[in-house]
Every structure is written in C-alpha cells, then in structure tokens.
N, C-alpha and C positions, 0 to 999 in steps of 0.2 A: 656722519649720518647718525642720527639718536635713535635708542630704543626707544618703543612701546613697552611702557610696564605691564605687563601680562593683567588681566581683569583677576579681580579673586575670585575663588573659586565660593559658592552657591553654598551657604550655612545652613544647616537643619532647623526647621524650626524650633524643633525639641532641645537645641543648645541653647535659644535664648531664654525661654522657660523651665528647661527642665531641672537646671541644678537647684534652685529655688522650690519647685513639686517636690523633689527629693530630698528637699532639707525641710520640710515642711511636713514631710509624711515622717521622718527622721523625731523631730518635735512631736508630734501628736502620737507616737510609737513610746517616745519617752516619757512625755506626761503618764499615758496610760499605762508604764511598767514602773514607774519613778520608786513607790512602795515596793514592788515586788524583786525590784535590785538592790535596794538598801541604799539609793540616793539621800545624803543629807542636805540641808540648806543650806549645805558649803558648794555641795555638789551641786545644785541648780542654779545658784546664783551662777557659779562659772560657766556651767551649760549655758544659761540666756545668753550672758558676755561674748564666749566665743559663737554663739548661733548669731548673733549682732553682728559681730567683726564677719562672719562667713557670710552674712547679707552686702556689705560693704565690699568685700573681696569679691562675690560677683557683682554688681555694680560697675566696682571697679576694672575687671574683664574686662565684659562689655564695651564699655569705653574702648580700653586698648586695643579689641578686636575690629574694633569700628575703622580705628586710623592706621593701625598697622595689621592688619590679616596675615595669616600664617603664623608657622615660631616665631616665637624671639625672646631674646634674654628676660625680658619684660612679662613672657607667657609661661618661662620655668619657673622665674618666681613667684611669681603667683600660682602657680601647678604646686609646688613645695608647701608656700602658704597656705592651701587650702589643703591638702594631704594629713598637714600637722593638727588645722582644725578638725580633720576629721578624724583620726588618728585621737587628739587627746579627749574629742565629743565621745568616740567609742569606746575609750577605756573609761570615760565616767556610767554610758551606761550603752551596752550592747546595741539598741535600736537606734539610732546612730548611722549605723552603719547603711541604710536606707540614703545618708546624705555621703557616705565615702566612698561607694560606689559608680559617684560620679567619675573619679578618676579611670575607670576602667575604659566610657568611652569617649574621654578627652583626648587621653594620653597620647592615641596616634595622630590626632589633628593639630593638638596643640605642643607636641613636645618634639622637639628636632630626633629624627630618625636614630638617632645615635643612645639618646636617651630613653626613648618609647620604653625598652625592655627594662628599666632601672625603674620609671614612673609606672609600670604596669607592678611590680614587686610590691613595691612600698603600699600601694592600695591591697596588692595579695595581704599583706603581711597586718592590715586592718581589718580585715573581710575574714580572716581566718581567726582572729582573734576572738572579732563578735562569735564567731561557728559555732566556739566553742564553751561559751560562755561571759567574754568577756576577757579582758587583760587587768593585770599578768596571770595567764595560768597557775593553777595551782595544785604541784604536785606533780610526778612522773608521768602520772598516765593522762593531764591534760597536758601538759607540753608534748606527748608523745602524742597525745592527737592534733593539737598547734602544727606542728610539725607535716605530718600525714596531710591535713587541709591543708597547711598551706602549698605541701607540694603538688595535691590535686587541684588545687587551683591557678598555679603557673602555669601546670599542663594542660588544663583546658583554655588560659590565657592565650600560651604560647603556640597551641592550636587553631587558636581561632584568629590571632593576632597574624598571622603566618598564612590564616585564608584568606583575612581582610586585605593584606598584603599583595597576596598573589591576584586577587581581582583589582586593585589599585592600578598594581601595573601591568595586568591587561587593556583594564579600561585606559592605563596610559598610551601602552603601545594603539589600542585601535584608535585614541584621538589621534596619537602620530602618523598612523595609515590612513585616516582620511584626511587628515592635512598634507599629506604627500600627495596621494589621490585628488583632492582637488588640485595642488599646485600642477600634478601634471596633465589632470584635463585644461586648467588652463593654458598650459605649453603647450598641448595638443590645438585646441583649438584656437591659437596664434598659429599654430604651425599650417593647420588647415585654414587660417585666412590671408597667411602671408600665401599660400598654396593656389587659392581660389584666385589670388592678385597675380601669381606668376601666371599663371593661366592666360587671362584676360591679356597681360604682357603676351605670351607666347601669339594667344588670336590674332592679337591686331597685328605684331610682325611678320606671323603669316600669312597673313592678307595681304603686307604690304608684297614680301617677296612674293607669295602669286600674283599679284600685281605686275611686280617687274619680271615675272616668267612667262606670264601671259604675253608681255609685251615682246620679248624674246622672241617666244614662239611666233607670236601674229605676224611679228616683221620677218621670221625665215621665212612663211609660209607664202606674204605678201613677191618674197625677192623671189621665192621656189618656183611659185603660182601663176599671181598676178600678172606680175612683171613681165615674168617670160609669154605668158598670155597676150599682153597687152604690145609687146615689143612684137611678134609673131603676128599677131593682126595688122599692127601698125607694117610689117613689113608686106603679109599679102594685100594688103592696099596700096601700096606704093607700086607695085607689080602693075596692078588693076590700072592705077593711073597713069603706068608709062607706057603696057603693051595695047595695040592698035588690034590684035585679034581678040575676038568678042568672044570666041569659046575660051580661049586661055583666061580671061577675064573673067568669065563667069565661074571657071574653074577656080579662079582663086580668092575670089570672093565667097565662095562655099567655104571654103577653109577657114575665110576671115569670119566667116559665120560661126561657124566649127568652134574654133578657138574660142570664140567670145561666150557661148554659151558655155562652153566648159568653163571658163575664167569665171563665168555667172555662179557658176554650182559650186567654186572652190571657194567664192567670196559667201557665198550665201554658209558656208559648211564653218569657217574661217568666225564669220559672227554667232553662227549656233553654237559653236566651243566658247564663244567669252565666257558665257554667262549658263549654268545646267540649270537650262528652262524647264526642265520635269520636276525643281524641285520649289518652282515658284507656286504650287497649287496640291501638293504635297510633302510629306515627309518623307524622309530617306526608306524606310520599307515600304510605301508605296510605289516609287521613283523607282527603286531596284526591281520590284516586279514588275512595271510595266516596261523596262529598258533591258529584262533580261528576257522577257515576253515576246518584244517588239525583234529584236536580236536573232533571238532562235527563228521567228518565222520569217525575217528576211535573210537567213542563211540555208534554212534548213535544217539546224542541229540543235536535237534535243537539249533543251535550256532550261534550269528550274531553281528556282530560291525556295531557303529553307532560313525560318529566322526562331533563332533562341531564346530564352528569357524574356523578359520585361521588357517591351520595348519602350526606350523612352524619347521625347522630344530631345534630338542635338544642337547643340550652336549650328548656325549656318555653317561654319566656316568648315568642322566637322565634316556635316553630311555633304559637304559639296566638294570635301575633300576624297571622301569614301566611293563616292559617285564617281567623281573623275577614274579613281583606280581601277572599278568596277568597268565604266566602257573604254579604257586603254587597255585593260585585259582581254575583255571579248573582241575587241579590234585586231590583237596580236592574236589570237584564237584563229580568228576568221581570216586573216592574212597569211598564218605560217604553221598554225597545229593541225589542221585536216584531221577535227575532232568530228567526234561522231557525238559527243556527249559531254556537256559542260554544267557543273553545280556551282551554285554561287549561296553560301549563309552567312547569315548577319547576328552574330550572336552579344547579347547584353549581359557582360557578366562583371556585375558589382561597379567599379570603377572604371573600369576599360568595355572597348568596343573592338570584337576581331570579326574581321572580313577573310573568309576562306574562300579563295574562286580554285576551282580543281577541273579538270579538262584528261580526256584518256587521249590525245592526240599523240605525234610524233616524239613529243620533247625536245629535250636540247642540252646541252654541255652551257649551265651558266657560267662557267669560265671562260667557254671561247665567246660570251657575249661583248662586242665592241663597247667601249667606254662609250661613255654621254659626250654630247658636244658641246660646244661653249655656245650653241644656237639654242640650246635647252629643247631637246627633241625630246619624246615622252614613252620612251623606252623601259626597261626596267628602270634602270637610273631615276629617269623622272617619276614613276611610280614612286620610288624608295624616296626620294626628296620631296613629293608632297607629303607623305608620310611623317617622314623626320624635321616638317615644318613647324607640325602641332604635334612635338614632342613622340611621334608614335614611332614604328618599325619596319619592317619589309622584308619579310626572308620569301626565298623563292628555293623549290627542289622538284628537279627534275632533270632524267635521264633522257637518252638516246632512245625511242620506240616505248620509254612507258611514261606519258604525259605530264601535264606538268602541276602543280600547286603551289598556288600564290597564298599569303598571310599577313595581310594588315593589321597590328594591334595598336590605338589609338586611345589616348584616355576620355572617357568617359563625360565631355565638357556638356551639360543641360542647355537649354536654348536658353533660360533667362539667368546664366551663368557670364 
C-alpha cells in the first residue's frame, strides 16, 4: 500500500516578495547614508556585487521551494548564503540590515527544527551589529553594547520563537483532533449504517418467525377449537340421524346448533388475531387508545393510556409488535387479575420505545408461572418472544395481592426505516 505525499503546506505571500522589498529598501537606505558612513568606491562596487548575487540567491530559492517545499540541505544553504550576504552588506554599511532581517522570519519555515535557534543567532548577531553602529565595534563600550543588543535580541527571539512554536503545535494537535474527529464520525456513521441494515435484517426475520408463530398458534387454536367443535357437532348429528324420538332429536340438534355458533365465534376471533386491524387506519397511539378504551368498557375496569415524548411513526412490524403485547396483557388482566384499575403508557424516548402496562389486581409469583409450550401459547413467554424478536425486552414484577407491571423496551425502528 503507498503513501500519499502529504500536500505542502500554504506560503505567505510576503515570502515570495518580500525578501526582495527588504533588500530593496536595504539599497535605497544605503544609497542615501552611503556619505554619511564613509563608504568608498570599493565599498559600493562590492555592495552592488553582493546585492546582485542576493537577487540571484532569491531567485534561486524560489525555484527550490517550488519542487521541494519544506527544509532541506538545499534550503540551509542557501539560509547560510544569504546570512553571509547580509552579514558582509551590513558591515559595509549599517542599513543593510533592512535586507538581514529577512532571516528572522525564514528561519522557522525554512531551516530544519534543529537548526532554527543556530539561524535565528547568526541574523541576532547582524541585527546587533547594525544597532550599534555598524561592525566591528569599536572600543569597550561598543562591544559592551554589541554584546547587551545582541543578548536582548535572542531573548526577544527566543521568546517569540518559543510562541510561534507553541501555536505551531497547537494548530498541529487541533489539525490532528479533527482528523481523528472526522475518521471517527465516519466510523460512527458506518457503525450507524451497518446498524440501520441489522435492523431491517432483524424486521424481516421477525416477521418471518411471527409468521411461523402465528401459524403455531392458529393450528393449536384450530385443533383446541375448531376441531373439537366441528367433531361435537359432527357427533350430535349422527345421534339426530340414528335416534327415531323427535324430542331427543331436536335436543340434539340445539346442541349441534350450540357448538357450531360457538365454533363460528372462535374462527371469527382465530382470523381477527392474524392480522391487528386497529392498526390498518391508525398508528400505534391511536390503536392503543381505542383498544385500551374499547377494553375497559367491555370489562368494566378503569383503563387509561398515557403517552410520552415525541411520538413518532413505527415500522409496522414495531407497532404490531407493541399492540399484540398490550391486548395479551389486558386479556390476562381480565382473565386472572380482578383489577379494579389498569394504566397502559407508551413512552418515546430517544432510540427506544417502552410500554409500561401496570394493573393493581391480585398479582402473582412469576416464578410459579408454567413454562411456554412448544404450541406457542401467548403467555408471558410469548410476550417476552415477541419482544426479543425485534431485538427488545420484557421484565415483568409482581407480588402476591399487590399487582402486577409489565415493560416492554424496543428500539426505536421509523416507518421508512
């Protein structure tokens, strides 16, 4: 696998003009003190010469910075070579030093970290020179001030060099915080689409096993129901057909009546569990209140939903999932808690979905509750397995005389999820 060569990093304008402005104002400083330093025509001839050679050494830069950016051996010498021009321009005449100052803010860009503090000196050590008049000093008390500048000029170097420094590599660390930052929102969100995909996996094999539970169920109910309905009829006809007395007859033809309408009402009950028709022309809090509405007034016991947060659109499979829970709970309510008072809320909170049904009735010992059957009867058990289809839970508590509360928690799946 090959690197990417990292992009260079963005040049200041003022680098590729400015050494040239500064050697320029350097020149027109020196013309106009040229008399007043005591330059002779020895001295300007070699002034022009090396201000020539320091046009061609930035030039020549230039160039190098173009195809290889950053340090390099290539950039200390030339760092050196222009130091010396400026270096012997300012001992010819003080003003000068307008072009030696370019080294001050090269130094960090162009000279490997190692060296900065050696290339920041050797400019002190020009820049102090002009200060003071000029090199070589002359006499104690200008070397004594040589001396004095140059050392207050290291320390405001190495002060400032030392700030530049420390905002370098903050601005480094926060490029590396948001480049971290971004890699892991994009690991996040793979994580949240590999996440949205297990999802849709978990729906459909949901479905498929309600599916095959529904079928479970329909055929125990058929063999429970039906069946025995249908063999019980088929048996008081047989009676009908062989006994000769017309009351015994009619008697048991009421029966075969009997049975067959009951058999009616178990098939008719058998197809209204396929499928939760309340949720064909509503959403799951609409559904919940009219099925926890409809509930309380054909039992009698105060019934009331309470729903939380934001509600939002569910995947079918979701609310038809929460629904089933909701009326196998109020079934077993109305069957075995001899409640006087049953709450059912549907609460939205963030990624999940919790159904709390709570009842003050009898209670119960969930430990002595009978395992599930291999018929898939819809018991707690079956509560807790639709639950645990679309990934969610099922805790249940409740005592002996202080009632009971049920807790569905289910993630959170949107309809066009």
């Amino acid at each position: 696998m090959t690197k990417t060569a990292a992009p260079p990093e963005p040049r200041a304008s003022f680098d590729s003009w400015g050494p040239y402005a500064l050697l320029l104002a350097g020149v027109v400083a020196a013309v106009l003190s040229a008399r007043a330093v005591g330059m002779n025509r020895s001295a300007v001839v070699v002034s022009a010469a090396l201000v020539t050679a320091g046009v061609v050494v930035q030039v020549t830069w230039g160039r190098v910075k173009r195809s290889r950016p950053g340090p390099s051996r290539t950039g200390v010498c030339l760092y050196l070579v222009r130091w010396v021009l400026g270096f012997t321009l300012t001992w010819l005449n003080p003003f000068f030093a307008f072009y030696a100052v370019t080294g001050y803010y090269t130094a960090v860009r162009e000279l490997p970290r190692r060296l900065v503090t050696t290339g920041l000196f050797l400019t002190a050590i020009t820049m102090a020179g002009s200060e003071v008049g000029g090199m070589p000093p002359h006499g104690l008390v200008l070397w004594t001030g040589f001396l004095l500048v140059l050392g207050v000029n290291m320390g405001m170097v190495t002060v400032f060099t030392r700030f530049n420094q420390q905002e370098q590599d903050r601005a480094r660390v926060q490029a590396e915080t948001i480049t971290e930052l971004n890699r892991t929102n994009a690991a996040l969100q793979q994580a949240l689409d590999e996440n949205a995909a297990l999802h849709a996996q978990l729906l459909v094999q949901a479905r498929e096993a309600g599916v095959a539970d529904e079928r479970r169920r329909l055929a125990a109910e058929i063999h429970d129901t039906l069946a025995q309905g249908l063999t019980g009829i088929i048996a008081q006809l047989q009676v009908v057909v062989n006994t000769p007395d017309r009351d015994q007859a009619r008697e048991h033809t009421g029966r075969a009546m009997e049975l067959a309408r009951h058999s009616l009402g178990e098939a008719r009950r058998s197809v209204h569990n396929l499928a939760p028709v309340a949720l064909e022309h509503d959403g799951l809090p609409e559904a919940l209140k009219k099925t926890v509405a409809e509930w309380g007034e054909r039992t009698g016991v105060r019934a009331g939903l309470t729903i939380t947060g934001t509600a939002e659109e569910l995947h079918d499979e979701v609310s038809a999932t929460l629904l089933r829970i909701v009326q196998e709970a109020l079934s077993n309510a109305a069957r075995h808690a001899r409640a006087t008072r049953v709450g059912v809320t549907l609460s939205f909170l963030g990624e999940e979905v919790i159904l709390d049904i709570r009842d003050d009735g009898t209670g119960f010992d969930p430990r002595a509750v009978p395992a599930r059957t291999s018929a898939g009867g819809f018991g707690l058990d079956g509560m807790r397995a639709r639950a645990e289809r679309i990934a969610g839970s099922l805790t249940v508590e409740s005592e002996p005389g202080q009632g009971t509360a049920l807790s569905a928690r289910v993630p959170l799946v949107r309809h066009d999820q």
